[in-house]
FIBA-357407 format. One line per field, with one value per atom (N, C-alpha, C): residue in one letter; x, y, z; atom name. Coordinates in steps of 0.1 Angstrom, whole numbers. Example, Ala and Ser with C-alpha at 12.3 -4.5 7.8 and 13.67 -1.06 7.14 Angstrom:
type <- (A  A  A  S  S  S) .
u <- (132  123  132  128  137  129) .
v <- (-57  -45  -33  -22  -11  0) .
w <- (78  78  78  71  71  79) .
atom <- (N  CA  C  N  CA  C) .
This chain:
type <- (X  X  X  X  X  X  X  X  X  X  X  X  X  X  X  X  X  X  X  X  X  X  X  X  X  X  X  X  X  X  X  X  X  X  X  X  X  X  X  X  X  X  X  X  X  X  X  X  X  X  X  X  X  X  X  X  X  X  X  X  X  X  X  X  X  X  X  X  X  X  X  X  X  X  X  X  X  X  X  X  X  X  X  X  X  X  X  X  X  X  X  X  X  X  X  X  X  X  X  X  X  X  X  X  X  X  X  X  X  X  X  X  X  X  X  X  X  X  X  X  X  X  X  X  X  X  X  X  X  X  X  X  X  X  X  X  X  X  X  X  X  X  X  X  X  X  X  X  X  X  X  X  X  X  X  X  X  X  X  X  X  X  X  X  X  X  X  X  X  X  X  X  X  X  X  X  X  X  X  X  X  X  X  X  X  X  X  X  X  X  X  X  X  X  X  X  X  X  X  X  X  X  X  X  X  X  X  X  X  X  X  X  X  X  X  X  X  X  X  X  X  X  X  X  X  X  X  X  X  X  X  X  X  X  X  X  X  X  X  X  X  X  X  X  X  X  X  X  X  X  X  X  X  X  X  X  X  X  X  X  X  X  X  X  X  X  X  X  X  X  X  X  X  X  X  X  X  X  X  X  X  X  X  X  X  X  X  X  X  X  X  X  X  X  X  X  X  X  X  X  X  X  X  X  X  X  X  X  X  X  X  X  X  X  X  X  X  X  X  X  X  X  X  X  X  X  X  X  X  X  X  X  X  X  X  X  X  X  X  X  X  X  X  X  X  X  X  X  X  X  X  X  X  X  X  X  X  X  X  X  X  X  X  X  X  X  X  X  X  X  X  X  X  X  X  X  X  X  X  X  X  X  X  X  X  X  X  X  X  X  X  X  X  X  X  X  X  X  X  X  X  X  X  X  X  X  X  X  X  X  X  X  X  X  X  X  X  X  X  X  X  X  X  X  X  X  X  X  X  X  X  X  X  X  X  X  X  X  X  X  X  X  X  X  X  X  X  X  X  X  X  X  X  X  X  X  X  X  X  X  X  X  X  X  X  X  X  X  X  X  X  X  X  X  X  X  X  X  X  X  X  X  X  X  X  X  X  X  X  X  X  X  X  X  X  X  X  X  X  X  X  X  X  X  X  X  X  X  X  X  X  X  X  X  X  X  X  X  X  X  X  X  X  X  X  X  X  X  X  X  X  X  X  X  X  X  X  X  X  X  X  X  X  X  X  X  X  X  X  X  X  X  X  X  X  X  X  X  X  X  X  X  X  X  X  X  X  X  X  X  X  X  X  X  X  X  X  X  X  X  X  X  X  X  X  X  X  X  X  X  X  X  X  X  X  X  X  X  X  X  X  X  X  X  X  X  X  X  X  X  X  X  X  X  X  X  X  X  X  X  X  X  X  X  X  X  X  X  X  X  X  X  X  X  X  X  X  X  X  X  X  X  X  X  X  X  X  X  X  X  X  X  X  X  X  X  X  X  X  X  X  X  X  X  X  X  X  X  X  X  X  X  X  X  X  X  X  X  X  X  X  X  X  X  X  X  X  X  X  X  X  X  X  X  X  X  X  X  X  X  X  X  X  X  X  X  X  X  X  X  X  X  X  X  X  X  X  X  X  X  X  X  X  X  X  X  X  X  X  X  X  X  X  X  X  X  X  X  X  X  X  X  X  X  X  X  X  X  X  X  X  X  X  X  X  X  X  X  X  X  X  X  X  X  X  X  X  X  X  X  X  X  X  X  X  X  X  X  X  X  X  X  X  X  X  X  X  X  X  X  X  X  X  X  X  X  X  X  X  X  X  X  X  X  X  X  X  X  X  X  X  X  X  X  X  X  X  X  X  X  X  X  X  X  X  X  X  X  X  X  X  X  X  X  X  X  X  X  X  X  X  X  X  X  X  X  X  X  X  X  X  X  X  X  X  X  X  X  X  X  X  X  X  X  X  X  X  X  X  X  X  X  X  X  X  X  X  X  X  X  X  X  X  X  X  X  X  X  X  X  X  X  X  X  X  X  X  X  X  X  X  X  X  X  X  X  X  X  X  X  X  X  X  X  X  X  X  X  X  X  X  X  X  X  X  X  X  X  X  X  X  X  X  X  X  X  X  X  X  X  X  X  X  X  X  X  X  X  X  X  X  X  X  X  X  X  X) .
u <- (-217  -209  -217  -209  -219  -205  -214  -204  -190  -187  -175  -166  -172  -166  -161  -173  -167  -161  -157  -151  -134  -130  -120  -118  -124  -122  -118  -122  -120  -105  -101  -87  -78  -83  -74  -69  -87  -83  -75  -72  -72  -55  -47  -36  -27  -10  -9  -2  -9  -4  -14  -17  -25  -19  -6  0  -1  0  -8  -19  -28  -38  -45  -37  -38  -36  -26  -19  -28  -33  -41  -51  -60  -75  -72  -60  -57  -62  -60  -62  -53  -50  -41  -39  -31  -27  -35  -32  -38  -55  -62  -71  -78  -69  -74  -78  -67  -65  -79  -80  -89  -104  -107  -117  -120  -109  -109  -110  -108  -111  -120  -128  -142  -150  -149  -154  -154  -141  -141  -148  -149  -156  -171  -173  -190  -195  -188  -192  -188  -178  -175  -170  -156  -152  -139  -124  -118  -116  -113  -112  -97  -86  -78  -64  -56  -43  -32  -29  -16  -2  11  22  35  45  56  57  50  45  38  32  15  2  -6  -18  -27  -33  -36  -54  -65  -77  -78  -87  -95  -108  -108  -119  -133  -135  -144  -144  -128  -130  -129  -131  -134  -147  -151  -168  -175  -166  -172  -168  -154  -151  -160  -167  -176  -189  -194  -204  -201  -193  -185  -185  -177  -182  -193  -197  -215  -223  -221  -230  -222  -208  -198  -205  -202  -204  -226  -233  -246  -246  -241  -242  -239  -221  -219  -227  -229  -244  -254  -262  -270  -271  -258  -251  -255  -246  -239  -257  -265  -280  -285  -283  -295  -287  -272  -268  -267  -271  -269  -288  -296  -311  -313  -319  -320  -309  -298  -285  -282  -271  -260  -257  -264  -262  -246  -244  -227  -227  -219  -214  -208  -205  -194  -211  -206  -216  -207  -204  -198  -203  -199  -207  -200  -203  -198  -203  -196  -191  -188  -192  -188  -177  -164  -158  -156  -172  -174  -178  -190  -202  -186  -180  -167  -160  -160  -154  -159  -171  -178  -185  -187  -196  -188  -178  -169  -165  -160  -154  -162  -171  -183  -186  -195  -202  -192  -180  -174  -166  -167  -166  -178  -193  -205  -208  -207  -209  -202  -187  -177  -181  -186  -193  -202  -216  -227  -229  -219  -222  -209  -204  -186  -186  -202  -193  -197  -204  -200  -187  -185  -172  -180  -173  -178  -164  -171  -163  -166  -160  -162  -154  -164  -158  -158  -143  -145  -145  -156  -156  -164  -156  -168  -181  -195  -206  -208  -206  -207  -203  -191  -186  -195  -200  -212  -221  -232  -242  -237  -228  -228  -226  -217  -215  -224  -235  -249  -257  -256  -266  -259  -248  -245  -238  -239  -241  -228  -218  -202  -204  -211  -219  -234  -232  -245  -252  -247  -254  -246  -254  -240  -247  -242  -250  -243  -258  -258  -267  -260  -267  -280  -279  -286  -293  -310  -315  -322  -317  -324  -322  -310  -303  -300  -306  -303  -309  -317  -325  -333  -330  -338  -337  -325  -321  -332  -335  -344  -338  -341  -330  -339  -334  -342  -332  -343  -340  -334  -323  -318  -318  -312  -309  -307  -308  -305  -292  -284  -272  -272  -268  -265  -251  -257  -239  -229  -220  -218  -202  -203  -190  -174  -166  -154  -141  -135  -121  -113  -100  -89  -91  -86  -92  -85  -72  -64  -67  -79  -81  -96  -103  -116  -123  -127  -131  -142  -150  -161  -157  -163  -162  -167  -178  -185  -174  -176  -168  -170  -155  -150  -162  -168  -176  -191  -190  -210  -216  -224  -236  -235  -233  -226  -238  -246  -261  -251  -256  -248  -242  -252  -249  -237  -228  -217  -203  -208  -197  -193  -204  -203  -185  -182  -172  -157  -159  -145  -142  -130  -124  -126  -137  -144  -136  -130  -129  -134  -142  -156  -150  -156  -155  -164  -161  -168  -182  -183  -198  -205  -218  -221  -223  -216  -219  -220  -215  -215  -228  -233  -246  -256  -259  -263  -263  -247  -249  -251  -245  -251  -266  -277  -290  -297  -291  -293  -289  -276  -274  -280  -286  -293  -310  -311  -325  -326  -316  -316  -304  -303  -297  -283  -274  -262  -252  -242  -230  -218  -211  -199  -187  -176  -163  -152  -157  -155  -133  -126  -112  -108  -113  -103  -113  -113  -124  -110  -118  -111  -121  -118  -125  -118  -114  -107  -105  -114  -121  -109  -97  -85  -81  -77  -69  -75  -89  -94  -97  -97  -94  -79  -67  -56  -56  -61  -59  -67  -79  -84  -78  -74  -65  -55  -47  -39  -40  -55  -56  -59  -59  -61  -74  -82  -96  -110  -119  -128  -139  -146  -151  -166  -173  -186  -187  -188  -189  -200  -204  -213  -202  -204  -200  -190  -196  -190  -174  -176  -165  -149  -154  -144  -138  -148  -146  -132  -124  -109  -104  -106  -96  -101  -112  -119  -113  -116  -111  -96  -88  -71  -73  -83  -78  -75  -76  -71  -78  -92  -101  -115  -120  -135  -147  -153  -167  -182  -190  -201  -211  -221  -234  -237  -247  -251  -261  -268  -279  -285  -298  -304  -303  -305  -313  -300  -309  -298  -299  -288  -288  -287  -290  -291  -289  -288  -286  -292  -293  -301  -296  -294  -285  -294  -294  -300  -290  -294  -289  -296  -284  -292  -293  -298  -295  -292  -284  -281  -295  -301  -311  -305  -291  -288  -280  -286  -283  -291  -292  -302  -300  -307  -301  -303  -294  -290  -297  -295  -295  -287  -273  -258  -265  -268  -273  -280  -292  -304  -301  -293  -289  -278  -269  -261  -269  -280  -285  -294  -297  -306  -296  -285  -271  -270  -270  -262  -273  -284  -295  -294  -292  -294  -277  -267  -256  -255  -263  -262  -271  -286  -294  -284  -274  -273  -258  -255  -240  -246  -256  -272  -270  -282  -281  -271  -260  -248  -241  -250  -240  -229  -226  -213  -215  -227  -230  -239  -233  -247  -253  -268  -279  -294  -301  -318  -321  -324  -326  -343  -344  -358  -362  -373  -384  -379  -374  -370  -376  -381  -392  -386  -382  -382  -382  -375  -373  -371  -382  -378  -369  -362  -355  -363  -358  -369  -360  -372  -368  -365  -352  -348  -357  -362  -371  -363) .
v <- (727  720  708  697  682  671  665  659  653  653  651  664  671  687  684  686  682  680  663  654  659  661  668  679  688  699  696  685  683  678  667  657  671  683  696  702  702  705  701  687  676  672  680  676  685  690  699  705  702  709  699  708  701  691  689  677  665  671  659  654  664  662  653  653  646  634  633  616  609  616  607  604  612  607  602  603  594  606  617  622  633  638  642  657  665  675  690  689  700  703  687  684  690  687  695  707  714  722  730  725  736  730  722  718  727  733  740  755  755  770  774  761  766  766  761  759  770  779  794  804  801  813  811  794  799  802  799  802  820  825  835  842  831  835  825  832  822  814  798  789  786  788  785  794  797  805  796  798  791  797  791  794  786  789  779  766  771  764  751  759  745  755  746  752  758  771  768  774  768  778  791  794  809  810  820  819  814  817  808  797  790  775  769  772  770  764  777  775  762  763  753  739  739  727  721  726  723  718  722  722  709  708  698  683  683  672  670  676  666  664  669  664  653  651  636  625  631  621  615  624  623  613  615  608  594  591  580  573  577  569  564  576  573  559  558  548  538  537  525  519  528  525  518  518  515  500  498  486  475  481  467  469  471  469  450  447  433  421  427  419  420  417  415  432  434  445  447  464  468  481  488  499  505  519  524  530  530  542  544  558  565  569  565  563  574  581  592  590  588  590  595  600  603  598  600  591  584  585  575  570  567  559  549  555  547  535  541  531  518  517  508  499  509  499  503  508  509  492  485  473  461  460  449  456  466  470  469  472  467  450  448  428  422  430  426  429  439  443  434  438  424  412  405  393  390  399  397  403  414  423  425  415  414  427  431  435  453  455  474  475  492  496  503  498  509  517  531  537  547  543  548  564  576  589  593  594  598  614  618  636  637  650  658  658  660  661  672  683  692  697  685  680  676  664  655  662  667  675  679  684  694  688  674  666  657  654  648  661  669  681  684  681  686  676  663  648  643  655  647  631  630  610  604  596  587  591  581  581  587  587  592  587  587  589  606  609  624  623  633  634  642  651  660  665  667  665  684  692  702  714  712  722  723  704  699  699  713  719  701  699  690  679  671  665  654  639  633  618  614  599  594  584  572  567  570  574  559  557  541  532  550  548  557  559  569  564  573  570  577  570  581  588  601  607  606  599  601  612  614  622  614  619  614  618  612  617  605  613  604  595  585  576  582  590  593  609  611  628  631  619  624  631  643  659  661  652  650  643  652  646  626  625  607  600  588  581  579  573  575  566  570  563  567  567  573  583  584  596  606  615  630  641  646  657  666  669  681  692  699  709  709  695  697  699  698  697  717  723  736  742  735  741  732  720  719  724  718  721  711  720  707  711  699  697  688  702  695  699  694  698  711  717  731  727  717  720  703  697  688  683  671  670  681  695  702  712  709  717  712  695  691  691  690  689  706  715  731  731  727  727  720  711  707  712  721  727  741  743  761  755  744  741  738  736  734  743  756  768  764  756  753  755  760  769  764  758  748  760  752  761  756  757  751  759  751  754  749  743  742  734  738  728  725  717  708  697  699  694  677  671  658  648  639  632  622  616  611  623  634  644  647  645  652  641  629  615  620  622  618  631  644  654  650  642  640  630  616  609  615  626  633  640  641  651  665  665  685  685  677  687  673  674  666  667  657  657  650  653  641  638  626  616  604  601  586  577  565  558  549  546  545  550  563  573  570  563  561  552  539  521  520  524  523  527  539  539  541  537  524  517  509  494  490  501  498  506  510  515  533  539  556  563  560  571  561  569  563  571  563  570  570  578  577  583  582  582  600  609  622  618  627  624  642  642  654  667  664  648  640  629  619  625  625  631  624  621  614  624  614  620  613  612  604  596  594  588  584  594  590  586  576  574  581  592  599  599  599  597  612  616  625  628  644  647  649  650  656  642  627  618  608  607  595  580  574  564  553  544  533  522  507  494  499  498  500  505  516  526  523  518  513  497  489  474  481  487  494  504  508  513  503  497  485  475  472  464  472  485  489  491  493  489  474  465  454  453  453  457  467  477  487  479  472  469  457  447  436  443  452  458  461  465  471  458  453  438  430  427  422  431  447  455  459  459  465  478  486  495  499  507  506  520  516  522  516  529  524  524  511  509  515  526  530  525  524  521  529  522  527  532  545  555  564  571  585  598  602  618  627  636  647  662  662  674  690  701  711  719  728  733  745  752  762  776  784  800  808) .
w <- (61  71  75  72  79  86  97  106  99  89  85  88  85  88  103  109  123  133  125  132  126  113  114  115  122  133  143  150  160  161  150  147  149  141  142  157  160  176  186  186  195  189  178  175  176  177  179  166  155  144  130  120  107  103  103  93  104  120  127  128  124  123  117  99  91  89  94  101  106  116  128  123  115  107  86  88  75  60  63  51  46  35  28  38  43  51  40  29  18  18  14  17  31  42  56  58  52  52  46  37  27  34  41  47  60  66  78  72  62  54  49  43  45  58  66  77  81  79  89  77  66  58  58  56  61  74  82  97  101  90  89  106  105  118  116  124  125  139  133  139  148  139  144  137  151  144  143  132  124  131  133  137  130  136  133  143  154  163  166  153  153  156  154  156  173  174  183  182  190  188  192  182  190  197  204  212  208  197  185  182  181  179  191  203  214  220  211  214  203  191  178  183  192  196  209  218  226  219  208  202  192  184  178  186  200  205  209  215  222  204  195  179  176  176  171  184  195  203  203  197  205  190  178  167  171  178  180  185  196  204  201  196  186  174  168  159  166  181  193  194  200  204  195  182  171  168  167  165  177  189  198  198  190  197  190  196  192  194  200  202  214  216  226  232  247  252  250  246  248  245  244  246  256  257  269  277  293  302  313  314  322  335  348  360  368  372  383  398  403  421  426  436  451  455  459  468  477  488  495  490  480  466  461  458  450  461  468  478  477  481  483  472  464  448  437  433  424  418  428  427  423  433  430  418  415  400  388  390  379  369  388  383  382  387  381  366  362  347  339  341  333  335  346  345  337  337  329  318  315  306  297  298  289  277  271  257  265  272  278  286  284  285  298  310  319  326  323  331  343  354  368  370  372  376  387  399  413  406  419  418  429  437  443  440  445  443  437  438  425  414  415  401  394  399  392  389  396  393  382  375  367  355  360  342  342  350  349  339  342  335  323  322  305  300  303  298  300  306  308  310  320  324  324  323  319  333  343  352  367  378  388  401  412  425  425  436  445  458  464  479  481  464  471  455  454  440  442  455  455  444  441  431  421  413  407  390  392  381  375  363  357  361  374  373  385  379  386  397  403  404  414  414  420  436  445  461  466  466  467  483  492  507  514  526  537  547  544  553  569  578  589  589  593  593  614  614  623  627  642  646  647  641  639  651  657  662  662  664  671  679  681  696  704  705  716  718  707  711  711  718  725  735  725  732  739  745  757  769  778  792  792  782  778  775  776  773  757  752  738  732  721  711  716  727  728  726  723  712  715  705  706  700  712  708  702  690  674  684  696  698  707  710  719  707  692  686  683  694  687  690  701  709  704  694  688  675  670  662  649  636  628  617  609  596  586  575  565  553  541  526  528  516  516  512  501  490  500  491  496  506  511  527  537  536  544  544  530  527  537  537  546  558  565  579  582  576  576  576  569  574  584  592  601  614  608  622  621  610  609  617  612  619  632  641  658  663  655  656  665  657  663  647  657  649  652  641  644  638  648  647  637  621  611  609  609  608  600  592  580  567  553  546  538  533  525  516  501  498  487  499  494  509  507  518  528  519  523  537  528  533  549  548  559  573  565  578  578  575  579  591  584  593  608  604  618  628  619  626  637  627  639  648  650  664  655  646  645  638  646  642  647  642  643  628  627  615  612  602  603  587  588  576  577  564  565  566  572  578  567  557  540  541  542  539  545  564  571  568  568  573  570  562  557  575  578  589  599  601  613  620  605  608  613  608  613  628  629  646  644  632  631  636  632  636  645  654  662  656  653  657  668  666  674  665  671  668  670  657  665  666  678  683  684  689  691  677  667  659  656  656  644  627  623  613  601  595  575  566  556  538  531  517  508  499  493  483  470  463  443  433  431  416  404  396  389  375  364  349  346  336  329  321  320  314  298  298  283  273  280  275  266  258  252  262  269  277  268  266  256  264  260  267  276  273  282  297  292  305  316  308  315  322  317  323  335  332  346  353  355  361  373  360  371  380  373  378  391  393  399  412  409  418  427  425  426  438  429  437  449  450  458  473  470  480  484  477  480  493  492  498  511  511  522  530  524  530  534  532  539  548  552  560  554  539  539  537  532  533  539  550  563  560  562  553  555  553  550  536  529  518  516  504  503  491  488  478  467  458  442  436  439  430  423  413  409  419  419  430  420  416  408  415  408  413  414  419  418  408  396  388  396  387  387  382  394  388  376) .
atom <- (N  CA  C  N  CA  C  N  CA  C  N  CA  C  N  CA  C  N  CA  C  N  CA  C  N  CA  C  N  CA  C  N  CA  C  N  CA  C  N  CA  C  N  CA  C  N  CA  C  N  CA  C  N  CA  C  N  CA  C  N  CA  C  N  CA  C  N  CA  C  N  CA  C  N  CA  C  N  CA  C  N  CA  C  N  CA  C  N  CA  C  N  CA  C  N  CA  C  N  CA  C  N  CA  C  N  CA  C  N  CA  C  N  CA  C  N  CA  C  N  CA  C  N  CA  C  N  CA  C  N  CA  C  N  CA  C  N  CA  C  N  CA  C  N  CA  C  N  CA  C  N  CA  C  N  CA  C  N  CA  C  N  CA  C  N  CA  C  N  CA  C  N  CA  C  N  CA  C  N  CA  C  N  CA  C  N  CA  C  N  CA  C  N  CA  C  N  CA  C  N  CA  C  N  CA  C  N  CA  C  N  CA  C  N  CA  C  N  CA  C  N  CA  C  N  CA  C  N  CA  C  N  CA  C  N  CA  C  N  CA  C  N  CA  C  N  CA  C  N  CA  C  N  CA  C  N  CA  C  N  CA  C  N  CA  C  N  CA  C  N  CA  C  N  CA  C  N  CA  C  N  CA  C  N  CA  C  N  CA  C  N  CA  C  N  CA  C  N  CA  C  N  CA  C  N  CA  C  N  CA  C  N  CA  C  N  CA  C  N  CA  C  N  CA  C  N  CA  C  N  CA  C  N  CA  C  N  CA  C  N  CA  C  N  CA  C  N  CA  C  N  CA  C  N  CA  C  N  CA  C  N  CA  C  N  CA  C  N  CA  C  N  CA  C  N  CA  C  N  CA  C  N  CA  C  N  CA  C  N  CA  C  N  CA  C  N  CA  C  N  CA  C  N  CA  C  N  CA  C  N  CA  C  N  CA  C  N  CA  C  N  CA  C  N  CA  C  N  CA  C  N  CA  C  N  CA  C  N  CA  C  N  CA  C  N  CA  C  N  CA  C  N  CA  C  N  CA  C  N  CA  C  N  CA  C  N  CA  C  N  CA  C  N  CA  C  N  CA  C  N  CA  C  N  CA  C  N  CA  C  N  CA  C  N  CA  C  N  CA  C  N  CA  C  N  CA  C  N  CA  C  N  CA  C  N  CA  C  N  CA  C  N  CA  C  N  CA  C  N  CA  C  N  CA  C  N  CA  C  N  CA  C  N  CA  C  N  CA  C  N  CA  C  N  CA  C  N  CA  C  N  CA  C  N  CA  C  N  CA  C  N  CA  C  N  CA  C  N  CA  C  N  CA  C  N  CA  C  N  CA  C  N  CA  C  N  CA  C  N  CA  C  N  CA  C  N  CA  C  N  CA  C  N  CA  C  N  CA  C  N  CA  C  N  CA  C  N  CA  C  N  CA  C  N  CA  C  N  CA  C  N  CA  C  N  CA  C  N  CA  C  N  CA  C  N  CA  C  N  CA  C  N  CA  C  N  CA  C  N  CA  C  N  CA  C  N  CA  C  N  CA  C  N  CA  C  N  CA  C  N  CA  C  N  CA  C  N  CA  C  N  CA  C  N  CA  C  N  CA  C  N  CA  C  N  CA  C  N  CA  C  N  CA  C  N  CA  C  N  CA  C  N  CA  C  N  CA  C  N  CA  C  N  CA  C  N  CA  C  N  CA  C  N  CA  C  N  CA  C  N  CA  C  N  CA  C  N  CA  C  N  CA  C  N  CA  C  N  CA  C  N  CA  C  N  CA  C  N  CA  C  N  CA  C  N  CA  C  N  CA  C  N  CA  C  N  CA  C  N  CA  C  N  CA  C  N  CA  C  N  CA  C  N  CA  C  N  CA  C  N  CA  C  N  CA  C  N  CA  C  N  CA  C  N  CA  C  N  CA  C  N  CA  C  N  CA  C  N  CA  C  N  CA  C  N  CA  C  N  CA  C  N  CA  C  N  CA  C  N  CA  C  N  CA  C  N  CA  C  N  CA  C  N  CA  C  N  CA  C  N  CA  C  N  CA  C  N  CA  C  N  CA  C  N  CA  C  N  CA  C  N  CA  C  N  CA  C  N  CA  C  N  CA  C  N  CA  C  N  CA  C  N  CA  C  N  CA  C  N  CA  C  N  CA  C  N  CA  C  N  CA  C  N  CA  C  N  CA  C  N  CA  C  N  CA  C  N  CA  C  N  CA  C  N  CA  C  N  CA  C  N  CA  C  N  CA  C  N  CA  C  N  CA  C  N  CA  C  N  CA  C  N  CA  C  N  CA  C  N  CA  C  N  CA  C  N  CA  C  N  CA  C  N  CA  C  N  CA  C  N  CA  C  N  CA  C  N  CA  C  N  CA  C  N  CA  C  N  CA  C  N  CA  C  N  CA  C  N  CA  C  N  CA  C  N  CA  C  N  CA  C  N  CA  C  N  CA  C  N  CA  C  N  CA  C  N  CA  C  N  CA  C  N  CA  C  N  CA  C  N  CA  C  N  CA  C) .
């Protein structure tokens, strides 16, 4: 079996019948056929069940099809890498975000790359944070930001900025005797009504409130960041986000914020490389790109933040 095998395994996989199969990668349907037949007799397993249907896999070619892409795809790369060395940086790098990270450097990073880097394909991934983590570690993306490098087994990233997290409500449903917008000590939020994401940010503000032994009266998660401004906008709940996350409905007047205090609370912000990636030019020029873009967003205030010294943060291995 050698990557030709493979890659029409895959055309099989990826079509919903052999004679489509055949079509799409240009070779005779017979031919396929008998290529997928050896494939299940030396692997001595079958691949795929036949119908009037079309084709569908077996729990086997499931597993062959997982295995199948990352060797087509680690080959292409590989190919991509070796022909832009000495030329004209290009190829695709797939960037994963946060949806507050997206907000804010999605747009600039993308009309910066197209500016300076016309021949890479970049593609931007919004996802939850534990999304990422996970297609960071099994190469789903090149590179990604994360909040948080504790859990992140192999994973290493370079420490960009510290965000403050502050407290969110309604302007017409502010729950302290203080007046609206001034500094809210963690332990007065024990007594409202909070709505957080489950994973991520909440891991955070959950250790901060296990360490000044305050216990919030968590009503509803939700793990989609829109959803949970609009719920707070309305009055049914209260919330804490980096400041990133809001500015959209800030700025129109939906939601207020304030400052927490007793502690002031932060997060980190790494840009991280994929451990299961070969990093290309591509990679390495948008990583640095995106460095450069990130402090200059800092510096103009659009992303408010403590810019830190670009070092390496190694993640902690997993026992």
């Amino acid at each position: 079996m050698d990557i030709k095998h493979l890659r029409y395994f895959l055309a099989v996989a990826e079509a919903p019948s052999i004679s489509a199969a055949a079509q799409a990668i240009g070779v005779a349907q017979p031919s396929l056929s008998q290529h997928l037949h050896r494939m299940e007799e030396e692997l001595s397993v079958k691949l795929v069940e036949r119908s009037a249907r079309g084709t569908a896999l077996t729990d086997e070619g499931r597993i062959l099809l997982e295995h199948a892409r990352g060797i087509c795809d680690s080959l292409d790369r590989c190919i991509e890498d070796m022909r832009e060395r000495g030329g004209t940086i290009s190829g695709r790098v797939v960037f994963g975000m946060p949806p507050s990270c997206s907000m804010i450097v999605s747009v600039p990073l993308a009309e910066t790359v197209r500016l300076e880097m016309p021949e890479v394909r970049l593609r931007a991934v919004e996802a939850m944070s534990g999304y990422l983590e996970k297609w960071l570690l099994d190469g789903t993306v090149d590179i990604g930001f994360l909040y948080d490098l504790k859990s992140g087994g192999q994973l290493r990233g370079t420490h960009v900025l510290d965000e403050e997290l502050f407290f969110y409500s309604a302007p017409d449903a502010w729950p302290l005797d203080t007046p609206p917008g001034t500094p809210v000590p963690l332990r007065a939020l024990e007594k409202l009504d909070m709505v957080l994401p489950s994973s991520g940010l909440r891991n955070q503000i959950e250790a901060y409130c296990k360490q000044h032994d305050v216990r919030l009266n968590v009503v509803v998660e939700m793990d989609a960041m829109t959803q949970i401004k609009e719920l707070v906008a309305r009055g049914s709940g209260y919330t804490i986000f980096a400041p990133v996350a809001a500015q959209d409905f800030v700025e129109r007047g939906d939601l207020l914020r304030a400052p927490i205090i007793e502690p002031t609370m932060t997060r980190p912000v790494y840009l991280v490389k994929s451990p299961a990636r070969v990093m290309t030019r591509a990679c390495h020029a948008v990583e640095s790109m995106t460095l450069d873009v990130a402090r200059e967003l800092v510096r103009r205030g659009i992303w408010e933040g403590k810019l830190q010294k670009s070092r390496p943060q190694p993640g902690r291995r997993r026992s």
